[in-house]
N, C-alpha and C positions, 0 to 999 in steps of 0.2 A: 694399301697405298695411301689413303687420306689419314689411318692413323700415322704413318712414318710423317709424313707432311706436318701434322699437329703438332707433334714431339719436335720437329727438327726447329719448326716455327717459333715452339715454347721455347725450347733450349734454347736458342739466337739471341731470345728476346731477354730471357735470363742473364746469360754473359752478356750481353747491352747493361743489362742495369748492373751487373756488377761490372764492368766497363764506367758508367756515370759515378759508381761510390768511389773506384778507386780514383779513377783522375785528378781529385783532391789530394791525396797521398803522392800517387807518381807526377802529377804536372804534367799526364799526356793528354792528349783532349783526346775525348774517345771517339770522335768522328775517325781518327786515325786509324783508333784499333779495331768498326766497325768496318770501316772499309777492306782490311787485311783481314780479318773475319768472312765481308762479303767473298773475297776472292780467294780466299784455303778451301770454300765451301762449294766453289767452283771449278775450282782444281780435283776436289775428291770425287765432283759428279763424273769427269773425265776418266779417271784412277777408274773409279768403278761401273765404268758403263751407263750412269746412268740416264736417261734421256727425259730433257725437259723442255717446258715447251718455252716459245718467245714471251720472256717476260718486258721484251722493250717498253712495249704500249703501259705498262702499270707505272712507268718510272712518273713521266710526266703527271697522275695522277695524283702518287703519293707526294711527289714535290710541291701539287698546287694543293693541297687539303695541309700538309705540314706547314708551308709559307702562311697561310692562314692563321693556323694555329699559332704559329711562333709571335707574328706580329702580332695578335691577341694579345698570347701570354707577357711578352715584351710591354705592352701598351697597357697593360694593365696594372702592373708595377713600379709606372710612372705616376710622380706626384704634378700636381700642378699648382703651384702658386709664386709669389710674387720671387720669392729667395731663388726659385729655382730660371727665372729668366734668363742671366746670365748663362747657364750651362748650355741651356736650350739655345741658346745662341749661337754658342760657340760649338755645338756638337751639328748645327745645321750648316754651316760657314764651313767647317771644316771636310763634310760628306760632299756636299756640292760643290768643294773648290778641288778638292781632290779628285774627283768623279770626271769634272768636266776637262779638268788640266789634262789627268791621264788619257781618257779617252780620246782628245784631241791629239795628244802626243802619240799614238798608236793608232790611231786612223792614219796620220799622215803618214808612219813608222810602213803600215800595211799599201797604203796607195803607190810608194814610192817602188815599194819590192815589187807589188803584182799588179802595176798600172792599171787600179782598175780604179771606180766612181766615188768620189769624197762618199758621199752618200753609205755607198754600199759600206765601204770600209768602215766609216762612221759605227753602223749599226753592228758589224762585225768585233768592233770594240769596247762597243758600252758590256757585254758581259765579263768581263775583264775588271770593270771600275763600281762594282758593285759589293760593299763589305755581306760576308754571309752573315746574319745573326742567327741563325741555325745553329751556328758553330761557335761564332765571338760570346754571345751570351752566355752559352753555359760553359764557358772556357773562364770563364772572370767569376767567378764566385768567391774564390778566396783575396781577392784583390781588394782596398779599401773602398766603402761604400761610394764613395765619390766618385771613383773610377770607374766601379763599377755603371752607375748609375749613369757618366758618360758615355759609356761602351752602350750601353742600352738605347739610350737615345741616338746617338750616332747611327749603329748597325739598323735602329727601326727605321730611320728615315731616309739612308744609303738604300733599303731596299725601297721603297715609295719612290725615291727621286729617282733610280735604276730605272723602274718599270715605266715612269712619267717620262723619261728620257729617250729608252725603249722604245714605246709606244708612239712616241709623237714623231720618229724617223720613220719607223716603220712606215706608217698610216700616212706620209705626206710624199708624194711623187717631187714636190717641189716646195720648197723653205721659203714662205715670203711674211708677210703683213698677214694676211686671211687665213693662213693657215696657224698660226698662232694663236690669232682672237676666234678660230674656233677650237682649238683645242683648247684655250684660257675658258671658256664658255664651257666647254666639258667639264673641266676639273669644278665649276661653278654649279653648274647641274650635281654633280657628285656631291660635295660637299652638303649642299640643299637637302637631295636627298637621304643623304648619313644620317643629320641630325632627324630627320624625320621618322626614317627606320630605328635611330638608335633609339629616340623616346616609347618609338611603339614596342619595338622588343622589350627595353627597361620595363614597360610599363607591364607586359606582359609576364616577364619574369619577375613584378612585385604579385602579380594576381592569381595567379596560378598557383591550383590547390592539388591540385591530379600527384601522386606519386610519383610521377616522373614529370620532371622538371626542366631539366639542362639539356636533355639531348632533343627536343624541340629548339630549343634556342640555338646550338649550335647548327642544326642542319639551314635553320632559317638562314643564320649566318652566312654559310658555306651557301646558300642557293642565292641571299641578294648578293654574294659576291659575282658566283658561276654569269646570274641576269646581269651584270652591270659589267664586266667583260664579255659577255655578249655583243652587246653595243657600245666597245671599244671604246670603255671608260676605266677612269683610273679608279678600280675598287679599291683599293689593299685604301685607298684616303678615308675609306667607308668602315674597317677595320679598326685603325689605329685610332678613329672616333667612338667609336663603340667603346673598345678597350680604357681609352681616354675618360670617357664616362660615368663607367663602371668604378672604375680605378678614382674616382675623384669625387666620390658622393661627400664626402666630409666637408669641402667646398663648397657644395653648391646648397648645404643645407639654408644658407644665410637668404635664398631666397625662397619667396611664400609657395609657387608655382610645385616647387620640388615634393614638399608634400602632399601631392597626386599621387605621387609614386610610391608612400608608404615607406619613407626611408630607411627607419628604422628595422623594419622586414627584411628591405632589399638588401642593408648591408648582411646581412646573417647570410642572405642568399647568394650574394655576390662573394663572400668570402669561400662558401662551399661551389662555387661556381669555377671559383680559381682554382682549385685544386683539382677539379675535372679536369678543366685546361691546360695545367701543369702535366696532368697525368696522360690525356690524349697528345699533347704534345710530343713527350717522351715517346709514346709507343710507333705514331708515326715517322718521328724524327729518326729514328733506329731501325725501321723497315726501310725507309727511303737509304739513306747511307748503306744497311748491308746489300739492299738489294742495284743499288749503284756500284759497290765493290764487286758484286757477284757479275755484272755485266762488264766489269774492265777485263780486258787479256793484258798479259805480259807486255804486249808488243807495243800496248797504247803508252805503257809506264815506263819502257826504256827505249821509247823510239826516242834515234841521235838527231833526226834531225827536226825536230820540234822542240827539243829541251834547251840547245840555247834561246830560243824565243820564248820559253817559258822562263827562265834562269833571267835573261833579260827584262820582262815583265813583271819577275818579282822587285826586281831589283828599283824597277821605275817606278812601283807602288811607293816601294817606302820611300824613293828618295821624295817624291811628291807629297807624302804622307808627312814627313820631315818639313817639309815648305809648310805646308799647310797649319802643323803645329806649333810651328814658330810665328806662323801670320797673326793667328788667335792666339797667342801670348799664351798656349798649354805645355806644362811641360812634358818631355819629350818620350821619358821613358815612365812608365813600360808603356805606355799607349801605342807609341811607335811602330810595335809588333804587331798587335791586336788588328790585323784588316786583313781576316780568311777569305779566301774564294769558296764558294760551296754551292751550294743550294740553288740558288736566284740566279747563280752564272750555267750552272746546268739548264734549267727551263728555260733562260734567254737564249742558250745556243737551240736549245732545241726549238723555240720558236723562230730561229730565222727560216724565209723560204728557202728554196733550192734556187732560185731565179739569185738570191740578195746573199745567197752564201761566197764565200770565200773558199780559194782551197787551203789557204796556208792556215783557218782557224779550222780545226777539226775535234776529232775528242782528243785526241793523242796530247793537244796543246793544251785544251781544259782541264784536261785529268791535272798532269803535271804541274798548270799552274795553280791548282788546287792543293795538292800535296804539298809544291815546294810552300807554299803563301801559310798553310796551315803548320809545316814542320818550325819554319820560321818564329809565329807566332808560339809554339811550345817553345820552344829556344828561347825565347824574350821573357816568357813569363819563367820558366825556370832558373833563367838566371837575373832577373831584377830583383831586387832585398825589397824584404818590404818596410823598411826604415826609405826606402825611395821613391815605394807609392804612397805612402801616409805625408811626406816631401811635396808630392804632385797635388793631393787635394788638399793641402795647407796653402799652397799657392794658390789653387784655383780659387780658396773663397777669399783671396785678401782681394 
């Protein structure tokens, strides 16, 4: 039994990554075909009898070690200097005006159908307005770099403001003045201590002589994350600083302090650092998705009366997503498409309680608004020219 397991594991893992090569070629994103992967593979344990146990509890897992990963890998690909302000502007303007329109729009959308508390419904929504970069990122690779490079920023910072949004409803019985300056006080705390962690890690990953290397630094990673959402703080701000970092040693050579860190090391090391990252990324990113497809039934993906709420929800992404691109003077297409549900809307719903749940947001409606918001997004990029995105970043930088 554990070799079948190993083989079925390898194979999955296998067709994932030829899954990731082809997607280039067909313009499918492969979260799609992981998922219809996860669920044939579920269907055959049926077919044949075979009995496995509850894999519920690994979902949330591999979700929060992948969200990690990804925001990394995203934040490290980011440049940072003076040219790139602009974009960074407009790709934060455009997460948060989007995020907070929607959400508001479908809180009240949800309060009015099942009269229940702004509040509740509130939190019941923000999973909904959150772009997956799970999925947006490597869905944009052949897109021009410009675009792409917005897609990056955007999706890394939709999930940060998600989780900050998230979190600050969840955690408040009541919305006023105090509860704000302490939450503003947390994200302050965080921040503080990012750059502190991030120096000591950097500094560790210049000194370190041991044959292994990287996977000290990642577990570090993944443990001041797990401690700093312990104590109901916004980690992922503590990630995207690390990555920030790393990703911008070129930068910060101009001042004297930075050669402590042995830069010239670090970059050799950070280069080979990325490619770990890249590579742990992939492998969890692909467990997570099949093993999500493998826990959908039929009944969540064609239940009728969830899918106009999800049909309707796609529909109020884009058109908000359309305001939003038009607000920031970005043009429209193919950007338009690019805002998947995935990843970060699954571990929000699964984080809300039972007390602060809803019945009308269930998975039946996640699923679907995932699927439909993801089929979408192939549909955009397969059929935009790309004489239209090379169009969109010639505007952006005038």
């Amino acid at each position: 039994m554990p070799i079948a397991i190993i083989i079925t594991i390898c194979s999955l893992l296998l067709l994932a990554y030829l899954f990731d090569i082809s997607s280039a070629l067909t313009k499918i994103p492969s979260v799609i075909l992981l998922l219809l992967t996860g669920w044939l593979v579920r269907q055959l344990t049926f077919l044949f009898a075979i009995q496995i146990p509850d894999l519920n509890p690994l979902l949330p897992i591999f979700g929060t070690i992948g969200l990690i990963l990804i925001v990394l890998e995203g934040s490290l690909e980011l440049q940072l200097n003076k040219t790139k302000v602009p974009v960074i502007k407009k790709s934060f303007l455009i997460a948060l005006l989007s995020m907070v329109v929607l959400a508001f729009v479908l809180a009240y959308t949800f309060q009015y159908y099942e009269y229940i508390s702004f509040k509740t419904a509130l939190l019941n929504a923000i999973p909904f307005c959150v772009i997956s970069s799970a999925i947006a990122i490597p869905s944009v690779r052949n897109l021009t770099a410009g675009n792409k490079e917005f897609v990056i920023y955007e999706s890394s910072l939709s999930d940060i403001l998600g989780v900050l949004f998230f979190n600050f409803i969840a955690m408040n019985e009541i919305i006023n003045v105090q509860s704000f300056a302490h939450f503003g006080f947390s994200i302050l705390i965080v921040i503080v201590g990012s750059f502190v962690s991030v120096l000591a890690l950097s500094f560790l990953l210049s000194r370190i002589r041991h044959h292994v290397t990287f996977s000290p630094i990642i577990l570090l990673v993944i443990l001041i994350y797990a401690i700093a959402k312990l104590f109901h703080l916004p980690a992922l701000i503590f990630i995207f600083v690390f990555g920030l970092f790393l990703g911008n040693l070129d930068e910060l050579k101009r001042f004297k302090w930075i050669e402590k860190f042995r830069p010239t090391k670090l970059d050799k090391e950070v280069a080979k650092f990325k490619e770990i990252t890249i590579e742990a990324t992939f492998l969890i990113r692909a467990l997570f998705f099949l093993l999500f497809g493998f826990l959908m039934s039929a009944h969540e993906i064609l239940n009728t009366e969830t899918l106009p709420w999800a049909v309707g929800t796609v529909i109020a992404i884009i058109a908000i997503r359309w305001i939003a691109l038009k607000v920031a003077k970005f043009p429209a297409l193919p950007l338009l498409f690019i805002a998947p549900r995935g990843l970060i809307t699954i571990l929000l719903f699964i984080a809300i309680l039972p007390q602060q749940s809803s019945t009308l947001v269930n998975q039946s409606y996640i699923i679907q608004t995932i699927i439909l918001s993801v089929f979408v997004m192939m549909i955009g990029i397969m059929t935009s020219r790309k004489d239209k995105s090379k169009q969109a970043v010639e505007t952006t930088h005038t």
